[in-house]
N, C-alpha and C positions, 0 to 999 in steps of 0.2 A: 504494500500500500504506500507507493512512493509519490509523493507532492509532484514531481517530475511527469508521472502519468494522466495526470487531470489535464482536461483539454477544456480551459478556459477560450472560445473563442470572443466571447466578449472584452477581453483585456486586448485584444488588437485595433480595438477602437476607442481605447481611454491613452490620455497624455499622463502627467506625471501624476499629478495631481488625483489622479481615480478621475478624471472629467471625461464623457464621450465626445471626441474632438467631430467636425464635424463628414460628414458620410461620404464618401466615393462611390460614384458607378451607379450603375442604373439599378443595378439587383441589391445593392445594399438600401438604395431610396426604399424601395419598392418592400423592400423587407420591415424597411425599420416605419413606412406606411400602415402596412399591415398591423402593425404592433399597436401604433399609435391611434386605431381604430380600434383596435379588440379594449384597448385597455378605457378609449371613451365609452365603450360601449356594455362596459362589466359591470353586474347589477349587482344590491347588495344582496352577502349572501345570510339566509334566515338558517343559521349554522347556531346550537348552544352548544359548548362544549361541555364534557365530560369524562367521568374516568372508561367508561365504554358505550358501544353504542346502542340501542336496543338491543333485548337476549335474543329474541326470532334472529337478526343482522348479528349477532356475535356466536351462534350457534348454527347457522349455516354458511359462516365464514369458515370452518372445521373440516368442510368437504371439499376436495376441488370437484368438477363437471365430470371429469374423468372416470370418478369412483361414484358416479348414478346407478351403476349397474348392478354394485354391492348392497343397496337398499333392500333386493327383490331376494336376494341372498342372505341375509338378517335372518328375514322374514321367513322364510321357507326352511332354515336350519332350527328354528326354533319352533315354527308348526309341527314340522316332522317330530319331536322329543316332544312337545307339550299334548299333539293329540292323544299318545300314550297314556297320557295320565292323566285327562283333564276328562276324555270320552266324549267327546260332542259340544261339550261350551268352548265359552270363550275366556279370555283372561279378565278383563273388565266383567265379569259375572261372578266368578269365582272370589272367596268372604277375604278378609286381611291374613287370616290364620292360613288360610288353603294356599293361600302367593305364599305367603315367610314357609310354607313346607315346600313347592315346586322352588322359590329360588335357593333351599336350604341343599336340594337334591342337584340343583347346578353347579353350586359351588362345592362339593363333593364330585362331581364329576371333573371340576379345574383342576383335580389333583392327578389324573390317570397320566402313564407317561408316554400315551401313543400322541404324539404331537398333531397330526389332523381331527383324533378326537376333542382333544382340549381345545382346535381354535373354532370347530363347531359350536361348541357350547360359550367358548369366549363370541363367537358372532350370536347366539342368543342371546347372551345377557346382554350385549348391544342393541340390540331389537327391541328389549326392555327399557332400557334406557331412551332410544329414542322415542318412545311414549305407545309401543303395539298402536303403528298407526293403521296397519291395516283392519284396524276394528273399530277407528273414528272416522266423522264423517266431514271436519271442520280443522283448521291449523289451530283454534284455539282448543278443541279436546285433544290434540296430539299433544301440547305443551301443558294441559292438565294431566294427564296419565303419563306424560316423563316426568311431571315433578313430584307423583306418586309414586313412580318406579325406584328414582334413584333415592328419596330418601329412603323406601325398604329395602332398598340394595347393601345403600350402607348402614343400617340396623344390621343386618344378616354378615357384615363383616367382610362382601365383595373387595371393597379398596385394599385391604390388607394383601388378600390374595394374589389380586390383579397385578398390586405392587412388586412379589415374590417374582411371577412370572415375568415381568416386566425384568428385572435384573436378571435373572438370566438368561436374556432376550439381548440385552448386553453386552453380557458374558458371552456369548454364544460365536465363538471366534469360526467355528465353521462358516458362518453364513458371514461374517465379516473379512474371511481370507476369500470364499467364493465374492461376494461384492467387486476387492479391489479384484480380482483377474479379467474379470465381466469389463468389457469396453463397451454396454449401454447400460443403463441401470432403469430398469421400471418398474411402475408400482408393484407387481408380483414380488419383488423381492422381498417388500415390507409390509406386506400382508400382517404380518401376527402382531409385529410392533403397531402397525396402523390401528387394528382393531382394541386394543388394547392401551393407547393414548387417547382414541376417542370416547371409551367408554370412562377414563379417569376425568379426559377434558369435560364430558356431561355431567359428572360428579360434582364436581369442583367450582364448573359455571352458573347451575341448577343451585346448589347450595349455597354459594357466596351472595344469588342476588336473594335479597331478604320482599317478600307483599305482603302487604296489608292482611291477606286471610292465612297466615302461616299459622298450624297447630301449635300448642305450646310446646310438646315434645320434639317437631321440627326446629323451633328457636333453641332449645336444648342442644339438638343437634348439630346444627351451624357453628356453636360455640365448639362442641366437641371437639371438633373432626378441625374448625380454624386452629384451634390449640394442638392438635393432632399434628397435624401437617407443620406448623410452626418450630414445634419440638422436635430437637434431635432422636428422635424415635427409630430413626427408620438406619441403620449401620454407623448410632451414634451422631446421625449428620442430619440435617431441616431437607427435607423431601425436594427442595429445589436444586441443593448441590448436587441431587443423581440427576436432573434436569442438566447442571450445567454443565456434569462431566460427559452428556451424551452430545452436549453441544462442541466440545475440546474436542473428543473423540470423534466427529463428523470433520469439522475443520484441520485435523492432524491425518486426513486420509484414509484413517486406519476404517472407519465403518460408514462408508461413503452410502449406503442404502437408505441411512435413519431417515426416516419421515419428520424435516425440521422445520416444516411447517407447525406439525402438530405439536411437536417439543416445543418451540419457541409460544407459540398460543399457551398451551400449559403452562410453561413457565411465567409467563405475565401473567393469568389469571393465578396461579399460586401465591405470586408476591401480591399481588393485587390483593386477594383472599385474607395473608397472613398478617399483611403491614400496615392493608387499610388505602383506602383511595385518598382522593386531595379534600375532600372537607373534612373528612376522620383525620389528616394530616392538619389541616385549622386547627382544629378541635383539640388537639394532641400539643399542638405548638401553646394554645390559649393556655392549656393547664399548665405547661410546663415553664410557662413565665411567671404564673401565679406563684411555683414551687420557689423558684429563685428570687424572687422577690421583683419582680420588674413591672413596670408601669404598663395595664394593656395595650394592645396593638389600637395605633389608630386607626385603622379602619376593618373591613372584614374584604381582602382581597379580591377574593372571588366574586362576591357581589360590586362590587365596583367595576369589575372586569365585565361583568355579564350586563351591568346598565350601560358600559360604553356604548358608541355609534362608530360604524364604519366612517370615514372621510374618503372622500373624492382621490383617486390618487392623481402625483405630482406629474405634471405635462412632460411628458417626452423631449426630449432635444429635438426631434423630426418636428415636432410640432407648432415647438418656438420660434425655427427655420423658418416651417409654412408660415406662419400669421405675420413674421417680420416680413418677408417678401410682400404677402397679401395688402398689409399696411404702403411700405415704400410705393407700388403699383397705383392702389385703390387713393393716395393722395399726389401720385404724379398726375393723375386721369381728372382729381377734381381741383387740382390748383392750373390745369387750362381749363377746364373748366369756366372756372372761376374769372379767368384771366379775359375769356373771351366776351363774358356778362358783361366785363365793363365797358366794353370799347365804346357802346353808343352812351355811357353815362357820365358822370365827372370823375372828369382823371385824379382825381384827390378824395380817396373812399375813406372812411371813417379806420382808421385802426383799432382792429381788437385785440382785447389783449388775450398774449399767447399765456398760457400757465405750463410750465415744465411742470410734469409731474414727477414725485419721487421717485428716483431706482426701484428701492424697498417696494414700492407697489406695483410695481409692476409684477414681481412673482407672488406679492403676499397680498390679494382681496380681500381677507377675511380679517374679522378683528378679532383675534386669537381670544378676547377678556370676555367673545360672546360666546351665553351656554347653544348647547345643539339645537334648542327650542327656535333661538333666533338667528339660527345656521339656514335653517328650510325657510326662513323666509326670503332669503337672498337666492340671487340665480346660483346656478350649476359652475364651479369653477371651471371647469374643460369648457366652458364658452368664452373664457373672460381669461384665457391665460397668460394673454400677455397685459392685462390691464390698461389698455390706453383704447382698446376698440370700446371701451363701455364711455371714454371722453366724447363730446361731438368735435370735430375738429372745425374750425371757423371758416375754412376752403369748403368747407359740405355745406352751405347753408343755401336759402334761394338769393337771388337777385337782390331782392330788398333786403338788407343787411339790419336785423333784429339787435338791438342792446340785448347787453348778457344778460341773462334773467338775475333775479335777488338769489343772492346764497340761500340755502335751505335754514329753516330755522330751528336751533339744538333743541334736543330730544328732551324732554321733559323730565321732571322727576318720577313721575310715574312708572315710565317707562324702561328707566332703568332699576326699579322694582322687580319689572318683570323681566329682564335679562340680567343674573348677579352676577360677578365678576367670579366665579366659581370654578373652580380645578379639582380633577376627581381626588386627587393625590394628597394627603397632606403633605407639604413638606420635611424631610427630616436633615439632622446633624450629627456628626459623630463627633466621639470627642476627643478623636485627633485631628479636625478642622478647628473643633474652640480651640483647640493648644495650638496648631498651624498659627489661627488668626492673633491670637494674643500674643506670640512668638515674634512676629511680624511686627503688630503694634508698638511690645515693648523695644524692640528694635529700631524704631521710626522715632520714638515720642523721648524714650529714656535713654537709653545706647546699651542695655543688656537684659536679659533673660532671664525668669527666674524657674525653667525648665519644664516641670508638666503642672505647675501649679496655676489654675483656672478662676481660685479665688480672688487672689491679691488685686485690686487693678489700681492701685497706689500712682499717681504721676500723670495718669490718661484720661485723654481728655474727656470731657463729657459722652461725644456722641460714641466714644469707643464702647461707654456703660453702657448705653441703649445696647449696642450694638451684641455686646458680651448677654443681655439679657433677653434678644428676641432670640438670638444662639439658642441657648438653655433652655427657651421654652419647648424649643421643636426639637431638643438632644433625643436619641432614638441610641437606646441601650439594646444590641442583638444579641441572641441565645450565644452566639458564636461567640462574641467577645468575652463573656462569662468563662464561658468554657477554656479559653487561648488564657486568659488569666489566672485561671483553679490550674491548669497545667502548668504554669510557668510557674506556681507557689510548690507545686507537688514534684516538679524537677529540683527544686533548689532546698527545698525541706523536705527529706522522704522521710527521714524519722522521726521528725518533730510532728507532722500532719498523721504519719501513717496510714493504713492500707485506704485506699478506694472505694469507698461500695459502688460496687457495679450492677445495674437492674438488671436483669435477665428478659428484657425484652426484646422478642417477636426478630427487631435490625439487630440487636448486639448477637445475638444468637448466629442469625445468616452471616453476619459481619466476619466473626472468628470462625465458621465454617471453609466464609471465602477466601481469608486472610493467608494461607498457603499457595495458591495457584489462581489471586487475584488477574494478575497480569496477562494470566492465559485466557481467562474467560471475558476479558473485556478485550483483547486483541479477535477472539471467536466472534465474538456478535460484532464488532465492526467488521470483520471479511465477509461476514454475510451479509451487512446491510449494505459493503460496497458490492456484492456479487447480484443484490439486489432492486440496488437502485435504475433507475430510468436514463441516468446520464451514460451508465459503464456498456464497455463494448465486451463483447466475449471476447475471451484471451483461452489460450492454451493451459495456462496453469491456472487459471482461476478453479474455485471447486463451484461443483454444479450441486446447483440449488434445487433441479426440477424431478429429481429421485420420485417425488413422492406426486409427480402431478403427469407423467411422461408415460401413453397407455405402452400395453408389451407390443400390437401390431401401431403403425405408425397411421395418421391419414391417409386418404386415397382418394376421397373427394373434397371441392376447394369445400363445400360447407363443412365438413371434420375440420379441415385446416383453421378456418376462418373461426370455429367452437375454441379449437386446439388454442389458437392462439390469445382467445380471449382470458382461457382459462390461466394459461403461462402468467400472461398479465396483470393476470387479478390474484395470483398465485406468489409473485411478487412485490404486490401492494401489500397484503397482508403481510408477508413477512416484514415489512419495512415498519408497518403500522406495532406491529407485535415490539421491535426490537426498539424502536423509538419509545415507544411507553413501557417499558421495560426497563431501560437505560435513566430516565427521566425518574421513575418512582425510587431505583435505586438512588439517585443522585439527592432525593428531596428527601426519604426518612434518612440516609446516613448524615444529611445536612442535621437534622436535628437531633440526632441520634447523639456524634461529636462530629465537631467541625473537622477533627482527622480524619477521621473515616471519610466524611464527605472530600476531603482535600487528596488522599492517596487513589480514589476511583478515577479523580477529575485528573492528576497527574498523569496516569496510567493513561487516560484519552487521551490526552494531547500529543501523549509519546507515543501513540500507536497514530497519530495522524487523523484523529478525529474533526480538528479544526477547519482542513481543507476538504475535508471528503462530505461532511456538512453543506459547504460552500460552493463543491460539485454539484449537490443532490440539488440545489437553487439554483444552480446553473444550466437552465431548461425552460421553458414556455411554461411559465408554471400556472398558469392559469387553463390550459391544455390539461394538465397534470391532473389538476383540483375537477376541473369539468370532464374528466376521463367516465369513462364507460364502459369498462369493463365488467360488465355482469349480464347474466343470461337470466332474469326475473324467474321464468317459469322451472326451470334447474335448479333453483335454490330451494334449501330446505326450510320448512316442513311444505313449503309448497307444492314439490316436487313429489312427495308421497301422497299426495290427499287427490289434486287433481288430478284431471286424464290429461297426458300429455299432447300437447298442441303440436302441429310437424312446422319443422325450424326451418324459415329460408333466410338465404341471407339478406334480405331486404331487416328480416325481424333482428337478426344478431349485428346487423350494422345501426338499428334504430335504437336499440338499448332502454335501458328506463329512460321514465319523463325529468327524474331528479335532476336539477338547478347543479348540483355538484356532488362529489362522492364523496361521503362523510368520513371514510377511513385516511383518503387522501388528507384531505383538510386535518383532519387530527392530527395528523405523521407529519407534515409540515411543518403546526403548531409544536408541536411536540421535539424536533428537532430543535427547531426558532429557542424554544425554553433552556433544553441542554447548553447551547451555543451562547447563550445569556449566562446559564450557572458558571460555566467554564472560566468565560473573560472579565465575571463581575469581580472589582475591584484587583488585578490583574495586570500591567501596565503591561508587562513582554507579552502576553497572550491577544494583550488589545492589539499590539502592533502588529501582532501576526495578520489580523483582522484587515490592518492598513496595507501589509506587504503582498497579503492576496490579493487586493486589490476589491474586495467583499461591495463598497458602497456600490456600486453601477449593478451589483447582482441582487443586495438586498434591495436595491430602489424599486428595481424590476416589482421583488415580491408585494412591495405597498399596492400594485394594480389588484390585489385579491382584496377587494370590499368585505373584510370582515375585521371584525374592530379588534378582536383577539391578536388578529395574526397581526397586524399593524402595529400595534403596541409591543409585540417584543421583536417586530421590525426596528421600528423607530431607536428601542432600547440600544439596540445595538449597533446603527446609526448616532446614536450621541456620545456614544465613549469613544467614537472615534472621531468626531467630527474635528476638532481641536487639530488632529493631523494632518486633516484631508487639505489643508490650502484654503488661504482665504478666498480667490476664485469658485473655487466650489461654493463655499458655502455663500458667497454672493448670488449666484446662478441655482442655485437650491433653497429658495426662501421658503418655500411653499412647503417643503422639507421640514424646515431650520421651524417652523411654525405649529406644524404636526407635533410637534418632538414635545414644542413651548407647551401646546395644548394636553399633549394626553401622556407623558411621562412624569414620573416623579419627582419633585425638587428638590436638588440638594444645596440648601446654598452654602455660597462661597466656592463654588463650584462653576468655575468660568468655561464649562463646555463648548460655549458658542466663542468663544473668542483666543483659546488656547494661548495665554500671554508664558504659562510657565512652561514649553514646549523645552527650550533649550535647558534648560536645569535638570530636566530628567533624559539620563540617557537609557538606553536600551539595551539592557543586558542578561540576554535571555537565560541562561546557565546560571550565572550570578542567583536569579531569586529563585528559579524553580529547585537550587541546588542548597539554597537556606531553607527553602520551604520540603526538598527532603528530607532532611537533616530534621526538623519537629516532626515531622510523622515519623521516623524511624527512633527519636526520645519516645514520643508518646508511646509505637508498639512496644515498644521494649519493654518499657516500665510496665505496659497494663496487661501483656499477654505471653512474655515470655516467663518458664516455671521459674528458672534462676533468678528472680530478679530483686537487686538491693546486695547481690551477693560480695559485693565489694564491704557493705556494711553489715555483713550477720556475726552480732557476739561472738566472742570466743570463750573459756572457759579455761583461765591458766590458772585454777585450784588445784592442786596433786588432789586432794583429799576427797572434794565433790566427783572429781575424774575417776577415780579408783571407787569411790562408792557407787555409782553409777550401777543400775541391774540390767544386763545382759541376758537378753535371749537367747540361751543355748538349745540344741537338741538333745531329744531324750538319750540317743546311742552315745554324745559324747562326753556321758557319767561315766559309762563301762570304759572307753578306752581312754580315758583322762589320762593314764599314769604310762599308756604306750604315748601317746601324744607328747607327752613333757620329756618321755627321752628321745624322741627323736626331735623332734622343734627345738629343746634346748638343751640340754643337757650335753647330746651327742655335737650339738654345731661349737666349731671353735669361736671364743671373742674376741675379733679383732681391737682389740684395746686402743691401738693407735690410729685407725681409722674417726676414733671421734676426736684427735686431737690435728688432725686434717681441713683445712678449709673444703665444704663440701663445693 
């Protein structure tokens, strides 16, 4: 995954600066036309995010098109054994008691060791689990009767079972040496692993989402089975780490067949399951500042994020071209015009006066202090983008030359009632900016420093006090600093402080699971998300991703083909989707878990190339991307089992759903967008990377997706760098520079827009990432290796307590004590003079 391999072609039309200079050639017009149309023309999108998406859309995301044919296969292995025993009913007839003895008699059957028996009866209890749809008549009573099935499934103790099978499925190095010598690999190989992650993924999906009419004993059970899976239960280790060694072991070659579709969906809904989503993640942060004593959060994120508005995105460079041309033209045409009006009237016309209007507005129409209420009463900014066509010019007017009309007259007080100068964000401080400002002041006013003290302000001048006091109001104490502080007391006094209590929660658990072969499994899910993204070309050594979606006979007519391909497609969006929220939840419970934990994952990214391969996956038509259409409606489950199947032309698989855009894309996006925020926030070598990529003209791109989520940790990531990008830039990026003003958060003393301390920090990447190794490798050491303190453990130089000391002996060596003492000492010569030897 080498930065050298990324085919950035949009850096071939930026200057130093990240600016797109301006276009050549008719096919570049033409192109960068095209853009600058889709992008006027993109609505917003009616997208809420969330930790997933509907269970119907997260439960037939589990199948590819490929494996429809296994559905009628369930079904038929489990009639054939249930007629036996059931005599003519059905399964939905039969009492609670009569299910818990047929599925007591399957799961006794898991045990046999003729391997086509056991994946028989493993495709039954799958058939169970997918809700015995061949005996409902609606998708809503198939997701009634699977979420009757699976929680008596695991009543009955299926997971445990499942689980046994499943490692030795693993294990099972026949079918992993037969794999690598196979030069094609198709789903047939993965048949038993397939059936067998689906039936855990129904488990786990089923259970984790909590309705309104859940049994008491079902909420019982949810608890269980989350604490189940969270505990090292299962070979000593949390049930995700055999997830992630089958992910290593896919990525190392060695068992190229694993279905990592289905591994990778498991494992996010695992952690998902164990760790808790993003408002349990609220919820979780809210308590634990109450713990440590800190002031609550000012706002509630989430809901702030969720009442944003999409904005208009920033005009194109193609665009500013057109309307400047359009302008020079459209007033060459009417100052002859003009010129011609007057010949028959007096050669001495009244002058009017010209008004230059400001640069600044020319990109920036909006008045950034208006809320979005008084946004929709203003036109559309993509009509008005270069700001001066909304002027009249004085050459446009008729014949009879009209006096300028009276200035409008200021807006009342009323009315600015109704539009408050309101910003979603409160502003926040830390209190290395109080100490920065007051280090500075005392510098300017006194001529010395009295170091990190915030109280003193002895000598300075009045407005310095205001100043030191609106600071402190908006100071903003993070869990993190807490934490970077209690370590720096417990590295410098281990004995005085003494041991740690460490909670045994759900992250610390996964954390010291993952803590041996971190580095491997965060290098594994980046090779798949670059083997899976939309920008990467197939390569020779790349590993193939499509094991588990690729039939044994190949197509042979173009409508298979044009299925085949949908399915690949959509076969890779899901992966991307799975590994992005996957990567993201890890990155946000270790953040609060400790800031090392959060800090040695985010390391581990960067070193594996996470930063540009991000900034690849955005480097694409992304609004293409997000409006993609990869899915076959009537194919997807439970659909695909209830109705009669309709016959597919490709008029139908090229029209796709009617959906605005594709809810997994857009998540994956957002979900990248956040990582790529965690990574660089407060970071200066990681932001410059951001600058050296050359990232602004890509992330601009991404602002044309009208959704107010994704924008916001656009812009985010646009403002930490903007300070580098050249004042040109940001002259020609108002409408940007203004986004940023309006919907990010403020930090002041933070001269983002104007970058005056640019030369005082240099950039020295190795430098901090290698002090910032350096505190994660104190922290593990001290909190998880067994030795540790061993430089400081007592010693015991009493002869008297030493020798009295009882000793564990064995019973046999009463009887041969007195051989022992002649041979151990008696018989061995003293070297006398060896202790008078320097050793």
């Amino acid at each position: 995954m080498q930065t050298e391999d990324m085919e950035v072609p949009i850096i071939n039309n930026l200057n130093d600066n990240g600016d797109r200079q301006r276009p050549k050639g008719k096919d570049v017009f033409k192109d960068q036309q095209k853009e600058s149309e889709s992008s006027m023309e993109s609505p917003n999108l009616e997208f809420e995010y969330g930790d997933t998406d509907t269970l119907t859309a997260e439960l037939s995301e589990l199948y590819s098109y490929t494996e429809e044919p296994e559905f009628a296969l369930n079904r038929d292995y489990f009639e054939e054994d249930f007629r036996s025993h059931a005599r003519g009913r059905r399964w939905i007839e039969l009492t609670v008691e009569e299910q818990r003895a047929y599925v007591m008699r399957l799961l006794d059957a898991l045990e046999v060791t003729d391997r086509d028996k056991r994946l028989k009866v493993a495709r039954a209890i799958l058939y169970l689990a997918q809700g015995v749809f061949d005996e409902c008549d609606t998708e809503v009573d198939v997701l009634h009767w699977s979420r009757h099935n699976i929680f008596l499934l695991y009543d009955m103790g299926i997971f445990t079972a499942l689980l046994e099978l499943l490692s030795m499925e693993i294990d099972n190095s026949q079918a992993c040496s037969s794999a690598v010598r196979k030069p094609a690999i198709s789903l047939a190989d993965s048949t038993e692993l397939r059936v067998l992650l689906s039936i855990m993924y129904l488990m786990v999906e089923t259970i984790r989402v909590q309705t309104e009419d859940d049994r008491p004993e079902w909420i019982a059970a949810r608890e269980a089975f989350k604490n189940e899976l969270a505990s090292p239960l299962y070979n000593g280790e949390p049930f995700a780490l055999l997830l992630f060694t089958m992910v290593t072991k896919f990525c190392s070659m060695n068992a190229p067949h694993f279905p990592m579709k289905k591994v990778l969906l498991l494992l996010w809904k695992t952690i998902l399951f164990t760790l808790g989503g993003f408002e349990e993640l609220q919820e979780m942060k809210v308590r634990h500042r109450e713990r440590l004593n800190l002031p609550p959060l000012p706002e509630d994120s989430i809901k702030v994020v969720r009442a944003m508005r999409a904005a208009s995105p920033p005009a194109s460079a193609m665009e500013l071209i057109e309307q400047q041309q359009q302008q020079k033209r459209g007033r060459r045409s009417r100052r002859s015009a003009f010129v011609d009006s007057l010949e028959g009237d007096s050669p001495f016309p009244k002058k009017q006066p010209l008004v230059k209007q400001d640069s600044l507005d020319t990109y920036n129409e909006r008045d950034p202090f208006k809320n979005d209420d008084a946004r929709d009463e203003e036109e559309d900014p993509e009509d008005t983008d270069s700001g001066i066509e909304g002027e009249v010019d004085p050459l446009d007017r008729d014949v009879i030359i009209q006096p300028p009309p009276p200035p409008p007259p200021l807006r009342p007080p009323t009315e600015r009632v109704n539009f408050p100068k309101g910003l979603p964000w409160a502003p926040k401080v830390r209190e290395k900016d109080i100490e920065h400002f007051l280090e500075t002041s005392r510098n300017k006013f006194i001529g010395f420093t009295l170091g990190n003290d915030t109280e003193t302000l002895v000598g300075l001048p009045r407005p310095i006090h205001e100043s030191v006091k609106t600071l402190k109001q908006h100071k903003y104490v993070s869990i993190a600093e807490v934490q970077i502080k209690r370590e720096e007391e417990l590295q410098q006094c281990p004995l005085t402080l003494g041991e740690e209590e460490v909670e045994d929660t759900p992250a610390e658990m996964l954390y010291l699971g993952m803590l041996p072969n971190l580095s491997q499994y965060v290098i594994a899910l980046l090779k798949l998300l670059l083997a899976a993204a939309p920008t990467s070309k197939a390569k020779t050594d790349s590993i193939n991703i499509l094991a588990d979606v690729l039939p044994e006979e190949m197509p042979i007519t173009v409508l298979q083909s044009m299925k085949l391909g949908i399915d690949v497609n959509r076969h890779k969006e899901i992966i991307v989707k799975a590994i992005s929220a996957l990567l993201l939840l890890l990155l946000k419970h270790f953040k609060l878990n400790h800031i090392y934990q959060f800090e040695i994952v985010s390391q581990h990214l960067v070193f594996a190339n996470c930063i540009p391969l991000i900034l690849k996956f955005f480097n694409q038509n992304i609004m293409s991307y997000i409006s993609a259409k990869n899915s076959i409606c009537v194919l997807d489950f439970p659909h695909c089992v209830v109705h009669e199947m309709p016959e597919l032309t490709a008029e139908s698989l090229e029209a796709g759903d009617s959906s605005q855009f594709c809810w997994r894309n857009l998540f994956s996006c957002i979900n990248l967008l956040r990582i790529l925020n965690k990574l660089t926030k407060w970071k200066h070598s990681r932001t410059m990377m951001l600058v050296v990529f050359k990232s602004a003209p890509i992330l601009k791109r991404a602002l044309k997706v009208k959704q107010a989520m994704m924008q916001l940790y656009v812009l985010k990531l646009l403002k930490i760098q903007t300070k580098y990008l050249g004042r040109q830039w940001r002259k020609s990026n108002m409408k940007t520079m203004s986004a940023i003003y309006q919907k990010v958060r403020h930090r002041l003393n933070d001269d983002w827009a104007y970058g005056n301390d640019i030369d005082a920090r240099p950039w020295d990447f190795q430098a901090e990432e290698c002090a910032l190794r350096e505190s994660i490798e104190k922290f593990n050491s001290r909190r998880y290796e067994r030795n540790k303190n061993g430089d400081f453990a007592p010693v015991d130089n009493c002869l008297q307590s030493v020798l009295g000391q009882r000793v564990e002996l064995p019973e046999d060596f009463h009887y041969s004590y007195e051989m022992w003492l002649e041979r151990e000492v008696f018989s061995q010569p003293i070297q006398w003079e060896g202790l008078l030897q320097n050793p």
